[in-house]
Phi, psi and omega in degrees: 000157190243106163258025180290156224249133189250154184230345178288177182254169185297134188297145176097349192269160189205149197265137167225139187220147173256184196282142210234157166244165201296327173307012199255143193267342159270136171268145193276174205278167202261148161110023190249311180251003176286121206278077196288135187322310190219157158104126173311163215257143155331130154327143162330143190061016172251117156266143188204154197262146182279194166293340168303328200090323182290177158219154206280166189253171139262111167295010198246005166243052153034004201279344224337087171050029148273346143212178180277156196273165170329091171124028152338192182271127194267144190326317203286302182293038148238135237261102192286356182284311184329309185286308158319316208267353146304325214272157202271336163305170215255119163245119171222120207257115170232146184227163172073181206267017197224002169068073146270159195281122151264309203220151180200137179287161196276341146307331178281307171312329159298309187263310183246006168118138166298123175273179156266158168283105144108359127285137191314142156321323193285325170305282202254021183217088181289318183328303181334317196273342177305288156317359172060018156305333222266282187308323165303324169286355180247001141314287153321296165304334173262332129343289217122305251223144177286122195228114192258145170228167214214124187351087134284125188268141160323220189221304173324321197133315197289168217221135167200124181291102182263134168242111198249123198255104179284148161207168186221135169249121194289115153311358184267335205284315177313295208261033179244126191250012174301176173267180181326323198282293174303326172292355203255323190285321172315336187261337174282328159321286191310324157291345152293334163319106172285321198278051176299332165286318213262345161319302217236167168266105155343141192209180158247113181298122164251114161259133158231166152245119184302098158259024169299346172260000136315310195282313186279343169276342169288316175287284218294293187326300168294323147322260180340314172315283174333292172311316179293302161326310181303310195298325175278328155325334176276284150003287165280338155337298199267349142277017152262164197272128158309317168220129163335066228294159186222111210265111170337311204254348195236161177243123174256103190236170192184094185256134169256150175202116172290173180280163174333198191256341180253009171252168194244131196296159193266239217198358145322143168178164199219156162182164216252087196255129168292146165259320184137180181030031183079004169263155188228162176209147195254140179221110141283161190168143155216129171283081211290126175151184193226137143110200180298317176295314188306316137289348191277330168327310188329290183265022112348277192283321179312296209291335169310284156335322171259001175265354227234309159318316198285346139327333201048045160280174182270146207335295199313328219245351154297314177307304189300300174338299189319306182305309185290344183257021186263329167284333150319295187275348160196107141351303200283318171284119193266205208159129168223136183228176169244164183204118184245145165260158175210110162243128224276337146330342183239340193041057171212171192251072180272139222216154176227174165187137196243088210034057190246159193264163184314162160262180188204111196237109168288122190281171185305292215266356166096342177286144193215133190256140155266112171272156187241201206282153040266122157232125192225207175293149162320154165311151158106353183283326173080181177061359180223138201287082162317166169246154135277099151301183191211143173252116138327119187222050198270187195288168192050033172254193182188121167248117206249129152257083189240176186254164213283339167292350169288327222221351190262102196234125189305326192289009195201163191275164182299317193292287213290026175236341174266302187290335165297305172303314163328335217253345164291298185302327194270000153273326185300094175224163169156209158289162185295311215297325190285344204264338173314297171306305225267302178300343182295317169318293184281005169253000161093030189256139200228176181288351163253359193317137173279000180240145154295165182206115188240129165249106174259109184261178156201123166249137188249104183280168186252134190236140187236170175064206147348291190278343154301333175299325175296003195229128189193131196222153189222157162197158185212135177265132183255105151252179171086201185246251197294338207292320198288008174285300211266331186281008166278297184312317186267003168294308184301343184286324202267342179291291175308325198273327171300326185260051145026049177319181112331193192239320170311296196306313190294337179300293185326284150004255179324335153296297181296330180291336210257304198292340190265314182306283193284010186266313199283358164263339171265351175244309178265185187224155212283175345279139218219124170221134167278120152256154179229154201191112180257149167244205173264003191231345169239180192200120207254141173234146170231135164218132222267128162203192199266344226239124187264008193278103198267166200269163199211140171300122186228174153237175211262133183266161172264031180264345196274140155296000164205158178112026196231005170323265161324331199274292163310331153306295153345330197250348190231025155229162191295339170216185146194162139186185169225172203213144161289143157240176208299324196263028159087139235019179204263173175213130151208163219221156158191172194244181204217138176250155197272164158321044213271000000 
């Protein structure tokens, strides 16, 4: 680079003098209005300068210097210290492989302190090492090749975009005593030149720019994501279940994980509703959409879901429901969920889905089964009947239920994301919690993940020993007619009494098997059977018949002879309700919590 002092003036500039008559006592300045005497006139476009710098005119194209003429001063005759030491950016000039200070701008100077000339960088310019610049610059010198870092901050606070720049000084141009015209062809040589670095020494330019109101306006910007992201994460936080209901018969974990930080959270969820009489029912949903509206869809169907469970209906016929009121609270908004029973009397998974990924249940032995269709569009789509399936869910099997973020990746199709996960699940053993941890892993979902990812386990463990003895299930077909009241009571008396109830609970027992027994011999129709069924933590009586009418708690005057059946259950057991069951007529039950 050419730091010699440029003395011509800048294109464009223009001398203004006024106007004067031959009387005027000031002489005009020479070359400006002087009329030359002898000698041919330049050619067009040549200009040339006196010792003044100024330049000359023809008086006689009437212009007296008001612009310049065509072929001003060309780049190479401007002074690059001149130029550096104007521009409002941070200029620093280091030459040799250890950076001494050539040069430092009156803007650099301004901001971090006059440097000396001909100390290491490393010595007098801490800034460099604040900004992490030092390695970059020796990068740059040995490359070749220009290299930028994006607001770096300072020690000050300021924020600054740096560009490090090689640049070279040729040694023949140092020991060259021409004027100016000649170091400027020399230089143009030398750029033209490729080995032009191995001539010469080498150095870096660093311009930075000050983007400190870029930088702080970028942070406010990003606050806000932040603050918005929180407010919606806290938001589904608090509309997914704080704590898990725990099922007699099934063991349950469950993990939500929003997406990274640069994603905006979605409409997962999950939930785990006791129905009674030892069944249960499982829910997964993603909400398609982002942010706060998404949750709050969200947490709409959830609270929808569980009044809805409380119907006790069957999977297909929860979905419908689901579907006409997901077109209610937002059109726009689509939903896709899954919704399963799990009854331990039957040990399956009866299940609808409404444009939800499979569920997968892995057997004892590691083999992991997909269920499959009936499945049918998201909620919110109208027009369509769900089904219902059915799953194996026998003991010592496991069943995950997840959302598309587990499992969904832009580089590869979804099913080979469903097959990864089988191939997770059928290694995956432990507590539900570890298996939940384990599938997060191997399917690669990290704290930067671009997706939510809601995991729902379920286990129905196998039970030996001791601990099998707490689980015990009796049932008996009530034929004939009235007579099948008192062979009720006295089955439930010798049942109870083998699992070494209290002497309380069994009386109590036996009044409710009696009081259910004589309501469903008097409304209903065969075929009618009592279960009876103990856990560890409870004790469920059940009854069965043909008849779909379901009973409903009234209460009774005291002239009537019936109608205090239910009421009496109602008042001396811990739950009750009843239910259709699928192949048409009913069932109803209730419980008794055990002792602990």
């Amino acid at each position: 680079m050419n730091f010699t002092r440029w003395s011509a003036r800048l294109p464009g500039t223009q001398r203004r003098a006024a106007a004067r008559d031959d009387r005027s006592s000031v002489p005009p300045a020479r070359a400006e209005y002087a009329q030359p005497e002898a000698g041919p006139r330049p050619p067009e476009g040549d200009t040339r300068s006196d010792t003044h710098g100024g330049t000359s005119h023809d008086p006689r194209d009437g212009s007296h210097g008001a612009a310049p003429q065509p072929g001003g001063p060309a780049l190479e005759d401007l002074s690059a210290r001149d130029i550096l030491g104007q521009l409002p950016a941070l200029v620093a000039l280091v030459y040799g492989p250890d950076h001494r200070i050539a040069y430092v701008n009156d803007a650099y100077a301004a901001a971090f302190g006059p440097r000396p000339a001909g100390a290491t960088a490393a010595e007098a310019m801490p800034e460099l090492d604040e900004l992490s610049l030092l390695p970059l610059m020796d990068q740059v010198l040995r490359s070749g090749t220009p290299r930028t870092v994006k607001s770096r901050k300072a020690r000050s606070g300021n924020s600054y975009t740096v560009t490090c720049t090689p640049v070279h000084r040729d040694r023949d141009d140092e020991g060259d005593k021409g004027g100016p015209g000649k170091q400027n062809k020399n230089n143009k040589n030398s750029r033209s030149n490729k080995n032009r670095g191995r001539s010469g020494e080498g150095g870096v330019l660093v311009y930075a720019a000050d983007v400190t109101d870029h930088a702080e306006a970028a942070e406010r910007l990003r606050a806000s994501e932040r603050r918005h992201r929180e407010t919606a994460v806290t938001l589904q936080r608090s509309l997914l279940p704080q704590e898990l209901e725990q099922p007699d018969d099934l063991r349950i974990a469950a993990t939500y994980q929003p997406g990274g930080t640069d994603a905006a959270v979605g409409g997962d969820w999950y939930d785990v509703i006791t129905l009674g009489a030892g069944r249960t029912a499982l829910v997964i949903g993603d909400v398609m959409g982002r942010g706060v509206r998404a949750a709050a869809v969200m947490g709409q169907l959830r609270t929808a879901v569980r009044a809805y469970a409380r119907l006790d209906l069957p999977p297909h016929e929860v979905l419908q429901l689901l579907d006409g009121l997901a077109a209610e609270i937002d059109a726009s908004q689509i939903a896709t969920c899954a919704y399963a029973v799990h009854d331990p009397n039957e040990g399956r998974l009866v299940y609808a889905s409404a444009g939800h990924l499979p569920i997968l249940v892995c057997d004892e032995d590691g083999t992991v089964h997909r269920a499959e269709d009936p499945t049918g569009p998201p909620l919110g789509t109208g027009g369509w009947i769900h089904t219902s399936g059915t799953i194996a869910l026998p003991p010592g099997s496991t069943a995950v239920l997840y959302t598309d973020g587990l499992v969904e990746r832009r580089s590869e199709d979804i099913d080979e994301g469903v097959a990864a996960l089988e191939r997770a699940l059928s290694g995956a053993k432990g507590s539900p919690q570890v298996v939940c941890d384990r599938l997060i892993r191997s399917l690669g979902v990290t704290a930067e993940h671009d997706d939510d990812v809601a995991v729902l386990v379920v286990q129905h463990p196998a039970r030996t020993g001791a601990n099998a003895e707490l689980f015990h299930n009796a049932s008996l077909d009530l034929l004939g007619g009235i007579e099948a009241a008192p062979r009720a009571r006295a089955f439930a008396t010798g049942v109870l009494t083998s699992w070494r109830f209290p002497v309380e609970l069994c009386d109590l027992g036996v009044l409710a098997a009696g009081e259910l027994v004589a309501n469903s011999l008097k409304h209903g129709t065969p075929p009618m059977r009592l279960g009876l069924r103990r856990t560890d933590r409870r004790l469920i009586i059940e009854v069965t018949d043909g008849d779909d009418h379901l009973p409903r708690r009234r209460r009774a005057d005291p002239a009537d002879e019936a109608g205090r059946g239910i009421s009496i259950v109602a008042t001396i057991a811990t739950s009750w309700g009843s239910r259709r069951t699928p192949g048409g007529g009913k069932a109803v039950w209730c419980e008794f919590a055990l002792p602990q």
